[in-house]
C-alpha positions in Angstrom: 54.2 48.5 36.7 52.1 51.6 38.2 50.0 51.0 41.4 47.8 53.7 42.9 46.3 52.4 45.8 43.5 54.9 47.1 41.2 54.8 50.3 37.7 54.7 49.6 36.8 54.4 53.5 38.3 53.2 56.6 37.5 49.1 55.5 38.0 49.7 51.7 40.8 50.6 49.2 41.1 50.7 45.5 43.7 49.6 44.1 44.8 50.6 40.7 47.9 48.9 38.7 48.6 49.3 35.5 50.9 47.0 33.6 53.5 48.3 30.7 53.0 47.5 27.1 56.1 45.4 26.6 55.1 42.6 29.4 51.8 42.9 28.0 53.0 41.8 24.4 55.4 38.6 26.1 52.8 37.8 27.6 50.2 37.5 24.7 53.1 35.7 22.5 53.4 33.5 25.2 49.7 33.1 25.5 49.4 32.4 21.9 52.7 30.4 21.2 50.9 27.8 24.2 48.0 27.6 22.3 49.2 26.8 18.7 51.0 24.1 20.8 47.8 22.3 21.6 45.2 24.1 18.8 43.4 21.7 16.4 41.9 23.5 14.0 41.1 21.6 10.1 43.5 21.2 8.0 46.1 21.4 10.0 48.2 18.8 12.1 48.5 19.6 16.1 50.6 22.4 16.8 51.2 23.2 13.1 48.1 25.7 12.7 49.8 28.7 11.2 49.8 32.3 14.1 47.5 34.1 12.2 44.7 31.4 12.2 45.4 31.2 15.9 45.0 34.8 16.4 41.9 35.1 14.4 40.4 31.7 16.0 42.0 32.0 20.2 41.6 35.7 20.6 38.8 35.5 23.6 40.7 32.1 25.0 44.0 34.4 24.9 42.2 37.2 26.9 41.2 34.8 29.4 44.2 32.9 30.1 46.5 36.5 30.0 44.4 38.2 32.1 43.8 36.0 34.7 48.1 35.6 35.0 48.5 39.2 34.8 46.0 39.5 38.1 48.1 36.3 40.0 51.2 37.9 39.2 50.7 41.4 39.8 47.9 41.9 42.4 49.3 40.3 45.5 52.6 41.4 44.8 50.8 44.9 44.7 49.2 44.3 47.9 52.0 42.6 49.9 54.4 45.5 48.6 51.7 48.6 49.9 51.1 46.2 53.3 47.3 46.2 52.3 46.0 42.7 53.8 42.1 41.8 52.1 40.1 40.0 54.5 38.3 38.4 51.6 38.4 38.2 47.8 39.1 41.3 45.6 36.3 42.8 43.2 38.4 43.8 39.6 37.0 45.3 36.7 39.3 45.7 34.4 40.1 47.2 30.7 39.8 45.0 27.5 43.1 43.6 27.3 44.7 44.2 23.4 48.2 43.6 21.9 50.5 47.2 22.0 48.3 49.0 24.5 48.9 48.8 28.8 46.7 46.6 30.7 45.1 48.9 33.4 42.6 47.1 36.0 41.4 48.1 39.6 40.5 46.0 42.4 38.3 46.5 45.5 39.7 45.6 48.4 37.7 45.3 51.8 40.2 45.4 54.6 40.0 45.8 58.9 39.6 49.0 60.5 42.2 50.7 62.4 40.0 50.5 65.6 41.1 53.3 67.9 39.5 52.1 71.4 39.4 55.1 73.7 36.0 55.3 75.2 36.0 52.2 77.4 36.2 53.0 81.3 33.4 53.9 83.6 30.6 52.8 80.8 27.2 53.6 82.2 25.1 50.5 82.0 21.8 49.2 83.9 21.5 45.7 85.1 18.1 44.2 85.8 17.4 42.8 89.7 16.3 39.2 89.6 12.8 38.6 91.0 11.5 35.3 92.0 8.4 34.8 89.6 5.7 31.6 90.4 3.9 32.3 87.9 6.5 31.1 85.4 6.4 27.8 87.3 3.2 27.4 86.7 3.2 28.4 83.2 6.3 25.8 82.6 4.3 23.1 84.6 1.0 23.8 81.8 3.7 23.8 79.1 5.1 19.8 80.3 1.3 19.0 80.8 1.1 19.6 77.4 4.1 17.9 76.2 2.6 15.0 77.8 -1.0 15.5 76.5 -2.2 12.3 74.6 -3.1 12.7 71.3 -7.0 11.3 70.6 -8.1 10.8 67.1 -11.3 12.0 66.2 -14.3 10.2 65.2 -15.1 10.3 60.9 -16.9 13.6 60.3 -15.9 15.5 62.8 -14.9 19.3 62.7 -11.8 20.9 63.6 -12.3 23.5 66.4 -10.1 25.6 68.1 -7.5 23.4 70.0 -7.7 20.3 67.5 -4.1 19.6 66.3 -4.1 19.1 62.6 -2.1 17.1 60.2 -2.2 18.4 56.5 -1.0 18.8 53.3 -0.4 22.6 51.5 1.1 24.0 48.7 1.1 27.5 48.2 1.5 29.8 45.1 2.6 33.0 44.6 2.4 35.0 41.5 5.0 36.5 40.1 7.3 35.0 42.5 8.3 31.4 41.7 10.6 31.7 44.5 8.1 31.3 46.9 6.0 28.9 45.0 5.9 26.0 46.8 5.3 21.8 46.5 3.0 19.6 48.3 4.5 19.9 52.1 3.0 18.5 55.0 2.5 20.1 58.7 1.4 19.3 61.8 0.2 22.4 63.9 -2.5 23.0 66.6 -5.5 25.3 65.8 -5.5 28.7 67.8 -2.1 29.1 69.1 -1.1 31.3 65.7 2.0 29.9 64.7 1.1 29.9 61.1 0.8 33.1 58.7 -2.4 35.0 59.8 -5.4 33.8 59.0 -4.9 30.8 58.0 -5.7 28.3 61.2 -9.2 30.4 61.1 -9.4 29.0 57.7 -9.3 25.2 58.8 -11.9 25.6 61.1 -14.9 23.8 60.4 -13.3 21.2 57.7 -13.5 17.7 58.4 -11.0 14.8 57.1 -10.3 14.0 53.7 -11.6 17.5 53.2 -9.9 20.2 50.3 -9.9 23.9 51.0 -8.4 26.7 48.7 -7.8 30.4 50.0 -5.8 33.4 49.5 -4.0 35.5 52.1 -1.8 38.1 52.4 2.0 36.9 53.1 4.0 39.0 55.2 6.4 41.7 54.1 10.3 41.6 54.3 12.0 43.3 56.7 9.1 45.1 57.8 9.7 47.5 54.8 7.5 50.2 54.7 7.4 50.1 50.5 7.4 46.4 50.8 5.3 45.0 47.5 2.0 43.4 49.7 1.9 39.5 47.8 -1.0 37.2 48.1 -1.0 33.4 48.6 -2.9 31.0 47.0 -3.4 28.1 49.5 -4.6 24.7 48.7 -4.8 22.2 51.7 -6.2 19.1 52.7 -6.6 17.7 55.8 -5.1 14.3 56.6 -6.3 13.9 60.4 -7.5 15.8 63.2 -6.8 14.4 67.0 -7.9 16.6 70.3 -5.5 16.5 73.9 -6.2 14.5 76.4 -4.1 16.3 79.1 -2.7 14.6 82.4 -3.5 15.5 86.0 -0.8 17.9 87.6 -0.3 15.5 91.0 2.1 13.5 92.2 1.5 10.3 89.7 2.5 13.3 87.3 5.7 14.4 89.1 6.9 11.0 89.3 7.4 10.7 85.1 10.3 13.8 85.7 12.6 11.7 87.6 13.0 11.5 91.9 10.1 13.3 92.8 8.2 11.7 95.0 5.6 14.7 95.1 4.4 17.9 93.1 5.9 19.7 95.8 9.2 18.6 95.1 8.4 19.0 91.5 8.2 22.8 92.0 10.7 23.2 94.1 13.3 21.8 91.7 11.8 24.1 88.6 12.0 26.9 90.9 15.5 26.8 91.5 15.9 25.9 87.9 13.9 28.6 86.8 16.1 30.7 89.4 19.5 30.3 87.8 18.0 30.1 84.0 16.9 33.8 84.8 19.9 34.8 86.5 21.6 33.3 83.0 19.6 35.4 81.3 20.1 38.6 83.3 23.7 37.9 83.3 23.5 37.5 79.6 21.4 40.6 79.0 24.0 42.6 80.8 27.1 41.6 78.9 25.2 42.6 76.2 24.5 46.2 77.0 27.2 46.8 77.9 29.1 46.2 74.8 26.5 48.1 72.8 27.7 50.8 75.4 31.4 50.1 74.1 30.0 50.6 70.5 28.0 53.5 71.2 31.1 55.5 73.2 33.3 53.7 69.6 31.8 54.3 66.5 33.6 52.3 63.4 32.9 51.3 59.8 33.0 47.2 59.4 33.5 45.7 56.4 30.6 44.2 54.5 32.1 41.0 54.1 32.1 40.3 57.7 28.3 41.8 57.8 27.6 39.0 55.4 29.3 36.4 57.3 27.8 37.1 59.8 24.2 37.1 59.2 25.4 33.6 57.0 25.9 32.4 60.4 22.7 33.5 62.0 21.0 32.7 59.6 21.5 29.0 59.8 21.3 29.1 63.2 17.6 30.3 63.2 16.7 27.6 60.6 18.4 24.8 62.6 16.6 26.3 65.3 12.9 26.1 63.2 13.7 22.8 62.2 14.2 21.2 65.7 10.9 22.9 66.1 9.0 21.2 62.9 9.1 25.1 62.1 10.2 26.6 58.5 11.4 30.5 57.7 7.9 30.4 55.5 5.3 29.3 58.4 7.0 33.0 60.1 6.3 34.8 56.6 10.0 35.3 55.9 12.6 34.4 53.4 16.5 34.9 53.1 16.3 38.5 51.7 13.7 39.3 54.4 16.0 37.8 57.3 19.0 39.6 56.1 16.9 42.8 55.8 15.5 42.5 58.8 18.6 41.2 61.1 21.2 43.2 59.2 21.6 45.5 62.1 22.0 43.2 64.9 24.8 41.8 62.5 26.6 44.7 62.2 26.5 45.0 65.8 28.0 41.7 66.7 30.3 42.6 64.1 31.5 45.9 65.8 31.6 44.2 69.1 33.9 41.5 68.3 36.3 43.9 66.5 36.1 46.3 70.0 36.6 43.3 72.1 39.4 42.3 70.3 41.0 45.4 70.2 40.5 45.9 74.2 42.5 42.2 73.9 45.3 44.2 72.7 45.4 47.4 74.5 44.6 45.9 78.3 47.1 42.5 77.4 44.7 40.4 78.2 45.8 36.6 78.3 45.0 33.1 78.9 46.6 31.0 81.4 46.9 27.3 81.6 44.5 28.0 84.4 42.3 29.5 82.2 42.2 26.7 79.7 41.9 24.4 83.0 39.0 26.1 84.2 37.2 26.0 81.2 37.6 22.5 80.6 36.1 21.4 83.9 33.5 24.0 83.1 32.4 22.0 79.8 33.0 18.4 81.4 30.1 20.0 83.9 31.7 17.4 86.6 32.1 14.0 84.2 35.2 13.1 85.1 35.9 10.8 81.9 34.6 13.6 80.1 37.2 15.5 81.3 40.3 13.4 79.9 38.7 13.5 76.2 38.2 17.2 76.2 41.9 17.9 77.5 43.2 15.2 74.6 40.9 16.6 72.3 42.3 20.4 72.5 45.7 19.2 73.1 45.9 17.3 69.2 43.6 20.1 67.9 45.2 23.7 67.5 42.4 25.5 65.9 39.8 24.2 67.9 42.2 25.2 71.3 42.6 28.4 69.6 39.1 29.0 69.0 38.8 28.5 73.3 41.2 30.7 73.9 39.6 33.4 71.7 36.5 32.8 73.4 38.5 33.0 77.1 39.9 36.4 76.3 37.2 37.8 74.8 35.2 37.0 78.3 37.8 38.3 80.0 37.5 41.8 77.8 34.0 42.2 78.8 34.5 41.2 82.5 37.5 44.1 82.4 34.6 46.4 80.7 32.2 45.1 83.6 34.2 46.1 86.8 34.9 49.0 85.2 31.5 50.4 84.3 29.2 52.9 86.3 26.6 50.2 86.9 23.0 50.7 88.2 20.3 48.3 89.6 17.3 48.6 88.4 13.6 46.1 87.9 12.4 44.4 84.7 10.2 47.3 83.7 12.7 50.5 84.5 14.8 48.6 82.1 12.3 48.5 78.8 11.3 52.2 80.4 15.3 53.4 79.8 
């Protein structure tokens, strides 16, 4: 057997092996002598068919079955024998496998970089300063008044105006692209905050209940592609019911509903120190970002596409899971899978690179976990319950993958705090930072 492995780029070989004439031969006779074994073909009792009816009647079953042992037996004995490890499944293409000729094939191989981390100390990377904002308090206070708006039906004949929260029924079709077609579905959305596609609330407007409306509009593009195909909608919609908001005074009657708060005052004062370490989250958060696009940016490395793919999987799910807590779909945005992966393939491939970095700072700086470590994290997901506690230490203490999932997370912290009090790091306010 011949194997000519070649490197296409630093995440993918191509591995060639080509398989000698004699094996190939054993192992169609073997193929075949199976077959006639089992063969009923008319005329002829089970396993008595005569070779060259087999021949003539198996030849594409006999492809099949050789081929696909010639791959198990050869490949990743190939692989294991040139140390090339895939981190997913090989692509082959293959000759057309015939009796007294070698059986050459190929396979595609996506495997890890070698990541050679040397850029990493003294990153230069700009934190934002946390400033106190009221305003957001009062924006979050609106936000609960409407949460606990009352929802008043409206009288028979009356119209839908701007801040009326609709329920309806739409279907929508798209020509040309049954993909997008869709059934009768049914919504519930409030008319002039522009959730939906645009347009469309504008088009309710006026319409009472029981009331049918059809009307075209453009859909969004995917991915923001410039030489995107613009597609128009066909709406159909009728409106089921139409209720106003009745909203609720912001005093103390209104604090009291939120728990022990006997005043508004106290009310505000709790958000605001809320809304104090939610922005310092986010700051915090923010940071650890840059700074391991920094680590990217000073590290530049190929990832394999498989990963890419994962990846975005991943995030995609997330953002329906997300829409769906929300009574939200991917189509009230305008977007569709291909449009998500187009448009999120980037930030993909960057959370791609950065684990791979991370993980290789893991290596070169040592970094471990400590029972301490393991400890600390615990207590930090119990947040306090002590009963809470006990399960999660019995939990990771039967469950290896999940404990080994923690201590992945752990170190990879641990990376980015290394990367962190390392870095050249400059305070700076909300708007130098979208300025840099």
């Amino acid at each position: 057997m011949q194997v000519h492995v070649e490197d296409i780029s630093s995440v993918q070989k191509k591995i060639t092996i080509e398989i000698p004439v004699d094996r190939v031969n054993e192992e169609i006779d073997k193929a075949y002598l199976a077959i006639q074994k089992k063969a009923k073909l008319q005329g002829f009792r089970p396993g008595k068919a005569p070779m060259h009816l087999i021949k003539r009647t198996y030849s594409d079953a006999m492809r099949d079955d050789v081929m696909r042992r010639l791959y198990q037996q050869t490949l990743y004995k190939a692989l294991d024998e040139h140390k090339v490890e895939p981190i997913d499944s090989p692509t082959i293409e293959s000759d057309i496998l015939e009796p007294g000729v070698p059986f050459k094939y190929s396979a595609m191989i996506e495997v890890m970089p070698q990541i050679l981390l040397n850029d990493y100390a003294g990153l230069v990377v700009n934190r934002e300063i946390y400033v106190a904002k009221p305003d957001n308090i009062d924006g979050e206070l609106q936000r609960m008044q409407e949460n606990m708006a009352q929802m008043i039906p409206l009288d028979e004949g009356a119209k839908i105006e701007t801040g009326h929260v609709v329920s309806i029924d739409y279907s929508v079709t798209v020509e040309g692209s049954p993909e997008e077609t869709s059934g009768v579905q049914t919504l519930e959305a409030e008319i002039g905050t522009n959730r939906m596609i645009p347009g469309f609330e504008e088009q309710l407007i006026g319409l009472v209940a029981g009331e049918s409306k059809e009307f075209a509009l453009p859909l969004p593009t995917a991915g923001d592609e410039a030489d995107a195909v613009a597609k128009t909608g066909l709406f159909s919609v009728t409106i089921k019911e139409i209720k106003r908001k009745e909203l609720p005074g912001l005093d103390d009657e209104f604090a009291q509903q939120f728990g022990d708060y006997d005043t508004m005052e106290n009310l505000r004062d709790k958000m605001a120190e809320y809304h104090e370490k939610n922005e310092k989250d986010r700051i915090e958060n923010e940071f650890r970002e840059r700074i391991i696009q920094a680590l990217i940016e000073k590290n530049q490395l190929d990832v394999p596409e498989s990963m890419v793919k994962r990846q975005l999987d991943y995030m995609f799910e997330n953002l329906k899971n997300r829409l769906k807590s929300q009574q939200m779909s991917l189509e009230m945005m305008g977007l569709d899978a291909e449009g998500f992966r187009a448009r999120f393939r980037d930030d993909a491939v960057n959370k791609v690179k950065g684990g791979l970095l991370l993980m290789a700072l893991v290596e070169k700086e040592n970094i471990s976990v400590s029972d301490d470590d393991l400890a600390a994290h615990y207590e930090k997901i119990a947040a306090g319950n002590t009963d809470m506690l006990d399960r999660i230490k019995e939990y990771y203490s039967t469950n290896q993958n999940a404990k080994n999932s923690i201590i992945s997370e752990i170190k990879e912290n641990k990376a980015i705090s290394y990367l962190i009090d390392c870095a050249v790091v400059t305070e700076v306010d909300a708007e130098q930072l979208k300025a840099a």
